[in-house]
C-alpha positions in Angstrom: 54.6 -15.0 24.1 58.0 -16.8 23.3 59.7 -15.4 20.4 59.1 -18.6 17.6 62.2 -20.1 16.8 63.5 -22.3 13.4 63.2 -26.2 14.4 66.0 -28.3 12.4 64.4 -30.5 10.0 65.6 -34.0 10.9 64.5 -35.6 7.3 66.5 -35.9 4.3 64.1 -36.7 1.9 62.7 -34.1 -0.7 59.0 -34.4 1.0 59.1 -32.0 3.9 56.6 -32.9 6.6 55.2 -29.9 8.6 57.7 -29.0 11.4 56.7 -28.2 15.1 57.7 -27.8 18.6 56.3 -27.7 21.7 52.9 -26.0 22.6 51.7 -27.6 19.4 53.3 -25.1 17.4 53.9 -25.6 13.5 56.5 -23.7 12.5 56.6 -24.7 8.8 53.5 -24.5 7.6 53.3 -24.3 2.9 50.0 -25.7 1.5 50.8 -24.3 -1.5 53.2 -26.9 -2.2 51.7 -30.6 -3.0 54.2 -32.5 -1.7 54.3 -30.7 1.8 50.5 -30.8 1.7 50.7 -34.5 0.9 53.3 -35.6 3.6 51.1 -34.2 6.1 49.5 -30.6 5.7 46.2 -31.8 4.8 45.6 -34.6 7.4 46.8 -31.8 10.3 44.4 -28.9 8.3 41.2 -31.2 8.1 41.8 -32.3 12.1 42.1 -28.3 12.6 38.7 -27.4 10.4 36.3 -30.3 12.1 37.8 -29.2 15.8 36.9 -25.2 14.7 33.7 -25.9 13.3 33.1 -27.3 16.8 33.6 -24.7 18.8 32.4 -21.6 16.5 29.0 -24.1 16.3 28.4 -23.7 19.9 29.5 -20.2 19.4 26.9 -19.0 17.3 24.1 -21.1 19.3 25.2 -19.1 22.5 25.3 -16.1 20.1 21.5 -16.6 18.6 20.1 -18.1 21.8 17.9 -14.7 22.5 16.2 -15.5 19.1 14.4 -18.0 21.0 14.5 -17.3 24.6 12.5 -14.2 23.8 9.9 -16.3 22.2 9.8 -17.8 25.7 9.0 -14.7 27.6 5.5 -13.8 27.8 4.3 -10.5 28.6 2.0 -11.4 31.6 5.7 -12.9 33.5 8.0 -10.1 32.4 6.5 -7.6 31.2 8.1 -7.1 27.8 6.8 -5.6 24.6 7.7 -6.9 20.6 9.8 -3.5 20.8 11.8 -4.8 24.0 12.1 -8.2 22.3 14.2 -6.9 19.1 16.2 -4.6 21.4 17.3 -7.7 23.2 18.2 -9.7 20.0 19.8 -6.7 18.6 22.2 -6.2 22.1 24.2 -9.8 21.7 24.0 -9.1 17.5 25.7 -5.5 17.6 28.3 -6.7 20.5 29.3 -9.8 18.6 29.9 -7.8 15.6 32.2 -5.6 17.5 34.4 -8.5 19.0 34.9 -10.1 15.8 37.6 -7.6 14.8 39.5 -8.0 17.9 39.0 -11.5 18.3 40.7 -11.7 14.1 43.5 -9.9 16.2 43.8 -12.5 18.9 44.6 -15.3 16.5 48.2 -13.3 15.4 48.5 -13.0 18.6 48.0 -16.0 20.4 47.8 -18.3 18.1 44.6 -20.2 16.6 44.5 -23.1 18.8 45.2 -20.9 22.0 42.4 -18.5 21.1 40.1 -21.1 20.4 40.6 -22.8 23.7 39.8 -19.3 25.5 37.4 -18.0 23.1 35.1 -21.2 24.2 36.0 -21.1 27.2 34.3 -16.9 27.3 31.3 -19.2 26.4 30.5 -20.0 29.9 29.7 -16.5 30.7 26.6 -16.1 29.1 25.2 -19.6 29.4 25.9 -19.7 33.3 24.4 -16.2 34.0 21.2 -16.7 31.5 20.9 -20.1 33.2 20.8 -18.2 36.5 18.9 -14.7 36.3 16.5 -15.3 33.6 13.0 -15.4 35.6 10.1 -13.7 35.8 10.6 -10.3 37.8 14.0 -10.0 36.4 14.5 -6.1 35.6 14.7 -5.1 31.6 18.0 -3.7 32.1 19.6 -7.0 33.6 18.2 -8.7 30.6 20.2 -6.2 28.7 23.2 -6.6 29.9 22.9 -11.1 30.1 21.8 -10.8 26.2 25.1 -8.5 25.7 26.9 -11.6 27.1 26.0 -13.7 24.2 27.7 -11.3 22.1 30.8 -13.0 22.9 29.8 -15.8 20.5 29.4 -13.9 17.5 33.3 -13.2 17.8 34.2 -16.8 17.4 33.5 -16.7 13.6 36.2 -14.3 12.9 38.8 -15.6 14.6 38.1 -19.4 13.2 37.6 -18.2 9.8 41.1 -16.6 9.8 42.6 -19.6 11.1 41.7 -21.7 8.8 42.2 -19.5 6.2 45.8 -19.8 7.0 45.6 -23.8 6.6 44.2 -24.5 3.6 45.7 -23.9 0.0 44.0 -21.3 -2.6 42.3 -23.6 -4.7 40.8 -25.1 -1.5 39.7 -22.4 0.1 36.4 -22.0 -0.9 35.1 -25.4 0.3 37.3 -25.2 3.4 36.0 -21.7 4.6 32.4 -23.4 3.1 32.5 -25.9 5.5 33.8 -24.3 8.4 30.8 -21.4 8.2 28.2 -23.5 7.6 29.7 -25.9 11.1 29.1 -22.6 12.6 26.4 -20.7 11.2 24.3 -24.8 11.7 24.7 -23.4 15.5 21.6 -21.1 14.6 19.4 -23.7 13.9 20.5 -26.3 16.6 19.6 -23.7 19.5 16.1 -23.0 17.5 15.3 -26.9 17.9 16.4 -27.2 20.8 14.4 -24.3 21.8 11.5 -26.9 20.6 12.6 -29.6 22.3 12.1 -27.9 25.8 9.1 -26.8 24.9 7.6 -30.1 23.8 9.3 -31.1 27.2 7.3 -28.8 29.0 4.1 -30.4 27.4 3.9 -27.5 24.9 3.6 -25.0 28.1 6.0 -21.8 27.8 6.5 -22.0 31.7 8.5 -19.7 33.2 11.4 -21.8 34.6 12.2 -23.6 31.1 14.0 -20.9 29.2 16.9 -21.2 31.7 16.4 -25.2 30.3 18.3 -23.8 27.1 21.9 -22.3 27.9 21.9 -24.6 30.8 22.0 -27.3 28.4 25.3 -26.0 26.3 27.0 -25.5 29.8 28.6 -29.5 29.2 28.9 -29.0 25.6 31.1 -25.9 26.2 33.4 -27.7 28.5 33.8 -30.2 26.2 34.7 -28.8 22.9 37.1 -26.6 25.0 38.9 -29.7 25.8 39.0 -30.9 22.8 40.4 -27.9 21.3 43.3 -27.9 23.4 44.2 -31.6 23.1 43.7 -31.3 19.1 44.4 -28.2 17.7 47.5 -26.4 16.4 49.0 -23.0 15.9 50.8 -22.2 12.7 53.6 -19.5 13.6 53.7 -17.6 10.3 50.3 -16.3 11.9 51.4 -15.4 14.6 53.3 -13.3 13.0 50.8 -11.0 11.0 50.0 -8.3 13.6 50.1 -5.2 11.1 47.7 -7.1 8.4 44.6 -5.5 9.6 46.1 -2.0 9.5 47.3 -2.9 6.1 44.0 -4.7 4.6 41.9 -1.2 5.6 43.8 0.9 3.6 43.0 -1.4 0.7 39.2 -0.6 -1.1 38.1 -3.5 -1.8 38.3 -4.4 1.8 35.1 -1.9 2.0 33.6 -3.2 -0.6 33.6 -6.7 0.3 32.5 -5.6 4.0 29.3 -3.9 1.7 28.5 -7.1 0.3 28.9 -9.1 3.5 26.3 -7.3 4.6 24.1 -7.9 2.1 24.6 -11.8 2.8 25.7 -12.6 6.4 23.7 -9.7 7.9 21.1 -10.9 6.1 21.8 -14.8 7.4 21.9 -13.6 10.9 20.0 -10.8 11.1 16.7 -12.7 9.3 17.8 -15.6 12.3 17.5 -13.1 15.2 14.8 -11.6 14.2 12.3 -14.3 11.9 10.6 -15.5 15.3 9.7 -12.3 16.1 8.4 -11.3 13.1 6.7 -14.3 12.2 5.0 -14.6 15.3 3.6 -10.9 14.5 2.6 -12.5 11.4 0.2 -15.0 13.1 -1.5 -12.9 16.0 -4.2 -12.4 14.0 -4.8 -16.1 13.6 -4.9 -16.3 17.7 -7.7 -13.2 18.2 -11.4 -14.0 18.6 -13.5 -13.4 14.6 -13.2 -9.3 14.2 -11.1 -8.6 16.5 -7.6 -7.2 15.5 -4.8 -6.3 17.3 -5.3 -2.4 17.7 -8.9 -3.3 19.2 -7.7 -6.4 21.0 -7.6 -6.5 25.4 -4.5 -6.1 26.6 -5.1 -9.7 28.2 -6.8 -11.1 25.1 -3.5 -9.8 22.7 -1.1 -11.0 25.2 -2.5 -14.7 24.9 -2.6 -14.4 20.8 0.8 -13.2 20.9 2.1 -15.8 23.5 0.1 -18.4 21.5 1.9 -17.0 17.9 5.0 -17.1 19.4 4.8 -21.0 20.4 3.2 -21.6 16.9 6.6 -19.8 15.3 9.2 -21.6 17.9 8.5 -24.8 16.1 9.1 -24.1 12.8 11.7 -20.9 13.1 14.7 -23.3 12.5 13.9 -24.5 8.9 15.5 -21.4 7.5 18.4 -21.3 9.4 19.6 -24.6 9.2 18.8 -24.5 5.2 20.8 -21.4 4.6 23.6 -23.0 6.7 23.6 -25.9 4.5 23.4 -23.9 1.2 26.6 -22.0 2.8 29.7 -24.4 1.7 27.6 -25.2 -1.9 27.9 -21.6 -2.2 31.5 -22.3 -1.8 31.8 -24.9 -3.9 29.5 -22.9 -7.0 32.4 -19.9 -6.4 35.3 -22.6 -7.1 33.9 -23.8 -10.3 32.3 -20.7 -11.7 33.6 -17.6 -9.8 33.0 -16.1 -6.6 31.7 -12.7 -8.0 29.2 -14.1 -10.6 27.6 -16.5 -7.7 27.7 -13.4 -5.6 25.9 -11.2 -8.4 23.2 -14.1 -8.9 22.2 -14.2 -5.3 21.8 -10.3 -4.9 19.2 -10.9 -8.0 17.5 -13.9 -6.2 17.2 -11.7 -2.5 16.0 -9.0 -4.1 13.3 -11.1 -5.9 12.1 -13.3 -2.9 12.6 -10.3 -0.5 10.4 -8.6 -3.0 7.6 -11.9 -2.4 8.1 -11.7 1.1 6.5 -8.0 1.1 3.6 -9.5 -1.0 3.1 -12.0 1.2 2.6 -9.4 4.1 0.4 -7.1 2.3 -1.8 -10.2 1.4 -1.7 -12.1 4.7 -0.4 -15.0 2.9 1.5 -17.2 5.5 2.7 -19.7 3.0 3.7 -17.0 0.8 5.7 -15.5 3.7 7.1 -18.8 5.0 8.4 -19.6 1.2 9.5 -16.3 0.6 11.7 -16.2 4.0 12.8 -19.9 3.4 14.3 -18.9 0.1 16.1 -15.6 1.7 17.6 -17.9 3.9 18.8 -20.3 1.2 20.1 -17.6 -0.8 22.1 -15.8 2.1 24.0 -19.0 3.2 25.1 -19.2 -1.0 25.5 -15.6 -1.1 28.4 -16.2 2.5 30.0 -19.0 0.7 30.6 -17.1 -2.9 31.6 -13.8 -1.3 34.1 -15.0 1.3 35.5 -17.0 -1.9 36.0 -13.8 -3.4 38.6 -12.8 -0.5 41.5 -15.0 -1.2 40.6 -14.5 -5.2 41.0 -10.9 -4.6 43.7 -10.4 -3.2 45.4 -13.6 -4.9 44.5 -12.1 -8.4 46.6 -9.3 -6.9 49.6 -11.1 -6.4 49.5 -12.9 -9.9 49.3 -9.0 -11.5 52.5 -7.6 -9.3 54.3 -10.9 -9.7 53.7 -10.3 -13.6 55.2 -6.9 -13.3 58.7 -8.4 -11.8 57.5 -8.7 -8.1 58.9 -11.6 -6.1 56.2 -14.7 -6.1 56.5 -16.1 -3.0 56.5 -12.7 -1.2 53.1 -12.0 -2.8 51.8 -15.0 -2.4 52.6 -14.9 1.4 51.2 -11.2 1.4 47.4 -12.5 -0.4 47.4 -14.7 2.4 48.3 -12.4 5.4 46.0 -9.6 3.8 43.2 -11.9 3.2 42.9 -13.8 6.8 42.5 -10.3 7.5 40.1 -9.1 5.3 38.3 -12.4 6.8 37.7 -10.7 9.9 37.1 -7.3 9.0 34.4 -8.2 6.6 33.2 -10.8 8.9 32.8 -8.1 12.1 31.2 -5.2 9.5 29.0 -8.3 8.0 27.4 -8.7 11.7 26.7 -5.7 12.3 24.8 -5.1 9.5 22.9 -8.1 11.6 22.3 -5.4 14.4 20.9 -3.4 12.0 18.2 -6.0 10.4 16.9 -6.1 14.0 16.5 -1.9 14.0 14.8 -1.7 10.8 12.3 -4.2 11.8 11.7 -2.7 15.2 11.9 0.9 13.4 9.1 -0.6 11.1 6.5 -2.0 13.7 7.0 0.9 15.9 6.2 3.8 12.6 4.2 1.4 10.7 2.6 -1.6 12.8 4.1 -4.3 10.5 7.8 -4.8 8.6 6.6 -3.4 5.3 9.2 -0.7 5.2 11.8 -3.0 6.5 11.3 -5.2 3.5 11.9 -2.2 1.2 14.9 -1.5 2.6 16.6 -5.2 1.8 15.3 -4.1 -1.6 17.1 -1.2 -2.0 20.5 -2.8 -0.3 20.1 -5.8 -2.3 20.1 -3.6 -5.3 23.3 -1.5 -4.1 25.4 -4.8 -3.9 24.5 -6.0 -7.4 25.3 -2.8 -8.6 28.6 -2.9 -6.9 29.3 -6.5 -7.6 28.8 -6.0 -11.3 30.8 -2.6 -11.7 33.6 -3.9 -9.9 34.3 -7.3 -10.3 32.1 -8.2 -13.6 32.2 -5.3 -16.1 34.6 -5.5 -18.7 37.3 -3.5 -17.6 41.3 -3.6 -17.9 41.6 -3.1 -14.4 39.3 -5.9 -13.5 40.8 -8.1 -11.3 40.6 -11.6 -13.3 39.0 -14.8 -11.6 37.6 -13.2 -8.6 
């Protein structure tokens, strides 16, 4: 990459308008300062945000897609049991977690418009090849390695969250990151109904040839927001420029502890998204078995048409939560701006724990509405629970620069350091957050395999929900001198 040079400013007047050259390059870029966000910053940060939300929607779609495909794959065709279905909706959830770190990288790199246009691009992949080999006879292995494909998706969140990180202004960044999650994380529920929409296609028929239906319809989509990206998008150099801030952000501990509480809300978002078909359709096999028979006493035949029947029964109403917790995502945003990141945080930890609590009611009583509530309300809380804690990042590290600049540091420089170190922390949190995704899928598979049902899954999201109040209280909450105000 070209070495980013100064452009002369040609205007005289006090207002300075953002400065590029070519490549769509901004070279200028302070949102900080009202006037320069006024003579242009914001119009060029809100045409950056809508185009990103684009692309890291379709993103997570491709990403989540196996949390519906696999609801399309009945036993009888290719041969898979409930245990090979969470192994292939943990695959694309543990590789996307590992690309978001490197794909944080690639926007100091390359630049945020650049890596959008290839990270969509990389979209292609798993759509073309699940549009191609998914088909009865197909081995377990190649299924595998097409759901690791969709992995690729998952790393689209980092590297748009640290972009538009960089755009907006402190006191707007909790909306602005809001917003732009909740674009993406809405690409859960979209591929859920449209997952419904081939079905009722189909006549309500899971034949074999219509999960192939579903990537092959994003194929267009993908081309176009890739388009768009390039021909509307923008790099801001002073990014490009921040190589060393993820070495630097690890070193810091509450890096690690906001990754712990990421976990607790984003693994929880997308982990309950990959897996709630699964486990709802476990739920209601025992609606589809003839009077007194259960599934340990069930055919082989006669529990592979209950489950295949459960599993349709769940497809069409699996997208509720998703699409509810990705809506709750920028209010939880918008709650952190007006009353704190950390206390919304600490409220929503209470509220899992609560309805996570419910949920394991509703399981030991059989009580779907119970269940369906319960999970509806995890979902809800979650998207808050993303919003409030990636509010917390900036206020962190800002908080920070407010306590060094009161001890004779030089403003500016920390102000420009809070935001290098916390477009970082974005992406570290965000990759950590994911995997803790990958890891909602193992506990439930864990927990039918030991236990028949996802009791002891249940009591695990207790007992984490628990750790991160804990830690969100002590560290952040507690009257303390060395509490960092305003987080």
């Amino acid at each position: 990459m070209a070495t980013p040079t100064q452009t002369t400013p040609t205007s005289t007047t006090t207002v300075a308008a953002p400065q590029r050259r070519s490549g769509r390059w901004i070279d200028e870029w302070r949102p900080e300062d009202p006037a320069f966000w006024a003579a242009g910053g914001a119009k060029i940060a809100r045409r950056n945000l809508v185009f990103s939300i684009l692309s890291e929607h379709i993103g997570f779609s491709i990403w989540t897609m196996w949390s519906v495909l696999v609801l399309f794959l009945p036993a009888a065709e290719y041969g898979l049991t409930p245990d090979d279905k969470f192994l292939l909706t943990a695959v694309p959830a543990f590789v996307g977690s590992f690309l978001r770190l490197p794909y944080t990288f690639a926007v100091a790199k390359f630049g945020g418009r650049n890596w959008t246009i290839v990270s969509a691009s990389l979209l292609l992949i798993p759509s073309i090849l699940t549009a191609v080999l998914l088909r009865p006879g197909v081995s377990f292995g190649t299924l595998l390695i097409i759901a690791a494909f969709a992995g690729v998706g998952g790393g689209n969140f980092s590297s748009s969250m640290a972009n538009i990180n960089a755009f907006y202004p402190n006191r707007l960044k909790g909306m602005a990151l809001g917003l732009n999650a909740a674009g993406g994380n809405l690409g859960v529920a979209l591929v859920q109904i449209v997952g419904v929409i081939v079905l009722a296609a189909a006549g309500g028929v899971a034949a074999s040839v219509e999960p192939r239906l579903v990537p092959g319809l994003y194929i267009p989509a993908i081309l176009l927001v890739t388009v768009l990206s390039a021909l509307k998008m923008d790099n801001l150099s002073h990014a490009s420029n921040d190589k060393r801030a993820m070495r630097d952000v690890v070193k810091d501990r509450h890096s690690w502890i906001m990754s712990l509480l990421y976990i607790g809300t984003f693994g929880s978002f997308i982990g309950f998204s990959f897996a709630f078909g699964q486990v709802l359709t476990q739920f209601l096999v025992p609606d589809h078995l003839p009077a007194g028979v259960t599934a340990a006493t069930a055919d082989p035949a006669v529990l592979r048409t209950a489950q295949a029947a459960a599993s349709l029964d769940a497809l069409k109403v699996i997208f509720l939560g998703p699409l509810l917790g990705s809506i709750a995502r920028p209010a939880g945003g918008w709650l952190a701006d007006r009353f704190g990141g950390a206390r919304i945080t600490l409220v929503t930890f209470v509220g899992m724990g609560a309805f996570a609590g419910l949920v394991l009611v509703a399981s030991q009583q059989k009580s779907l509405a119970l269940f369906y509530v319960g999970f509806t309300a995890l979902f809800i809380l979650s998207g808050v629970g993303n919003g409030s804690t990636y509010k917390m990042i900036p206020a962190i590290f800002r908080a920070k620069a407010q306590r060094n600049a009161a001890d004779g540091a030089d403003l500016d420089w920390e102000a420009n350091e809070a935001r290098r170190l916390s477009s970082a922390l974005v992406g570290v949190a965000g990759a950590i957050g994911a995997f803790g995704g990958a890891l909602v899928q193992i506990m439930f598979r864990q927990s039918f395999l030991t236990y028949k049902n996802a009791d002891a899954a249940y009591l695990g999201f207790i007992g984490l929900y628990v750790v991160c109040f804990a830690v969100t209280w002590f560290v952040y909450l507690r009257k303390s001198p060395s509490k960092l105000a305003g987080v």
